[in-house]
N, C-alpha and C positions, 0 to 999 in steps of 0.2 A: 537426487533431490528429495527433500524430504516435504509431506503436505500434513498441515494437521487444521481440526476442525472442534472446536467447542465448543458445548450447547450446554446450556446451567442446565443443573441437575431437574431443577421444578419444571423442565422441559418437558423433559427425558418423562417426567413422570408422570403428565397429563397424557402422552401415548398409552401407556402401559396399565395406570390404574385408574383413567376415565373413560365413562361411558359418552359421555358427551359428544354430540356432534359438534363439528370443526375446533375443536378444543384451542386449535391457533387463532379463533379470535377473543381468544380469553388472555392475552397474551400482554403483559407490559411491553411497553419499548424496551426496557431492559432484558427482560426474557427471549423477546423475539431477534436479537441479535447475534451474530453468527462472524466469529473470529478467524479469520482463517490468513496463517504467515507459511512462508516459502523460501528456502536459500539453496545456494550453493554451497555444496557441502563441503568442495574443494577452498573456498574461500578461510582464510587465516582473518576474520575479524581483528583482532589482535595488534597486527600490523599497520591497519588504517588510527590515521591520528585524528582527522582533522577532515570538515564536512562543510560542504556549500548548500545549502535551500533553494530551491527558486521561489521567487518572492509572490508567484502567482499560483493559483489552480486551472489547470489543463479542464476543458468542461468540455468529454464526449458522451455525445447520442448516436446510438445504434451504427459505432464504429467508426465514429465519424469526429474530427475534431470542430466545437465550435468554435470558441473563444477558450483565450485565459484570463478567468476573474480573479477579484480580489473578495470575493463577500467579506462579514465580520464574520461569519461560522468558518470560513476560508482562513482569514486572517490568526483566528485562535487553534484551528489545527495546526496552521505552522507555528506559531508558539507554545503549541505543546507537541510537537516534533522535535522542535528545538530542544525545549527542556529535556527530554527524552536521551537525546543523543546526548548529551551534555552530562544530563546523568548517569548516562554511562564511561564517559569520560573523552566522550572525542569534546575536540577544539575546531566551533562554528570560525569561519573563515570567509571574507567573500571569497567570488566566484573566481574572479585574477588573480586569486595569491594560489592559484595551484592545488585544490582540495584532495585529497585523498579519496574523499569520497562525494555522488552529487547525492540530493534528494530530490524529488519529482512528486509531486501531489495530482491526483486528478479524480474527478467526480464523474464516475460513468452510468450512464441509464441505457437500456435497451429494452425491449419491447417484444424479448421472444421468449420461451421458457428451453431449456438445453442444456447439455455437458457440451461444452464447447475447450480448444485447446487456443492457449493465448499466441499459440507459434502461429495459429492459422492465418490471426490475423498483425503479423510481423511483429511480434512480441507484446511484451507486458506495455500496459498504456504509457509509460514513463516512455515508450520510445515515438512519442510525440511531441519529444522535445528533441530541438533540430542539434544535431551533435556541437555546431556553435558557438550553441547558450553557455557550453562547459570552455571552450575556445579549443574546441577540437573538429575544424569545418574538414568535410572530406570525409568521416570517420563513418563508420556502421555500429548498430547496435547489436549485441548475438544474446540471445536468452537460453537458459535450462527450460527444456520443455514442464510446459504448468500446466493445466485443467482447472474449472471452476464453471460451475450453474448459476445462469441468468436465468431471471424471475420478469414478466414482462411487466411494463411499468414503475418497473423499481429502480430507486438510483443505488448504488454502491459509492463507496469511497474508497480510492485505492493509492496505494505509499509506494514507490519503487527508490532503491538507493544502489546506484552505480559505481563501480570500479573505476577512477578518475588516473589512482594511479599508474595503474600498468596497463592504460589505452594505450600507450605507443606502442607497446609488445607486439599487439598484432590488428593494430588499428580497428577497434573495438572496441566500445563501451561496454561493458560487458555487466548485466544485470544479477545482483550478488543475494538480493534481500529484495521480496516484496509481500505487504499486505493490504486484507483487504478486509473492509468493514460489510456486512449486507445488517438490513432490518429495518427497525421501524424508530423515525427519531436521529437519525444518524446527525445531523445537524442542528439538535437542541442542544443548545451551547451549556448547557448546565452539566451535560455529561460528555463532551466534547475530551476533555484532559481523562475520563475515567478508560473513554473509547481506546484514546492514543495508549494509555498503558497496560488494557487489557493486549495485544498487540504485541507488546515487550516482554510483558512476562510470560508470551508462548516465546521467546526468545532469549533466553538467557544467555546465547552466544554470542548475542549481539551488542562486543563492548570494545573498547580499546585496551582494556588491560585486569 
């Protein structure tokens, strides 16, 4: 598995050549955000054509599922999700025509500061959607072990997209791709589309062809 983490450079450089104390609340919302994507390295992007959304976000607190909303900050991530995938060349599908691929949306907040592993708590948040939703009841979800630091109080926004294809294989949803937004503003819709494609282009393997 590969993890990768990117911090604008004007970060990086209020560490190193400020005096200042707490130099992070000098911080835009744009500066203060923190990029961080994940996959399987086994997986053949290439192969998948075609990709299903669900049409809500997953809303957990401190591990726990609440609700799935729809907000307008909701509703414009999955449209620029969409765009995304699309621009890279899969074909959005609903959910009964057999997708190749799912995607899962969820907004997580918790309340502790920690390196915490997502295995711990039975994978990446995407697997709080009930196997189902994809029309695969009965099924498990199996994740690559991930890592990633909660900040208490803070919400994150987090992307997972699933192997829809070759669940029958071995009756497994099996989590292929996921990222995750942290920082400040995540939800001002004016940077909302800049959010989703900072994301992608830590991924440039993430295409249909």
């Amino acid at each position: 598995m590969k993890e990768k983490l990117i911090l604008c450079v004007s970060v990086l450089s209020l560490f190193t050549a400020s005096c200042k104390k707490d130099p992070l609340n000098n911080l835009t919302e744009d500066e203060s955000r923190i990029y961080i994507t994940n996959y399987d390295t086994s997986a053949n992007f290439e192969t998948y054509k075609t990709f299903s959304i669900a049409d809500s976000v997953a809303v957990i607190s401190n591990n726990q599922l609440v609700a799935h909303e729809r907000s307008s900050a909701d509703a414009q991530f999955i449209a620029a999700f969409i765009n995304a995938l699309e621009g890279r060349g899969y074909t959005r599908v609903n959910r009964d025509q057999d997708p190749d691929l799912g995607l899962a949306l969820s907004r997580v907040t918790n309340t502790t500061t920690s390196l915490v592993s997502y295995n711990d708590y039975g994978g990446y948040y995407g697997g709080y959607w009930d196997p189902y939703y994809w029309d695969y009841p009965g099924y498990g979800y199996s994740f690559p072990t991930y890592y990633g630091v909660y900040e208490s109080s803070e919400t994150a926004f987090m992307a997972d997209i699933f192997d829809l294809k070759n669940a029958e294989q071995n009756n497994q949803i099996r989590a292929v791709w996921s990222g995750m937004i942290r920082g400040s503003g995540i939800f001002n819709t004016t940077s909302i589309e800049s959010q989703v494609a900072a994301l992608f282009t830590q991924s440039p393997y993430l295409k249909a062809q």
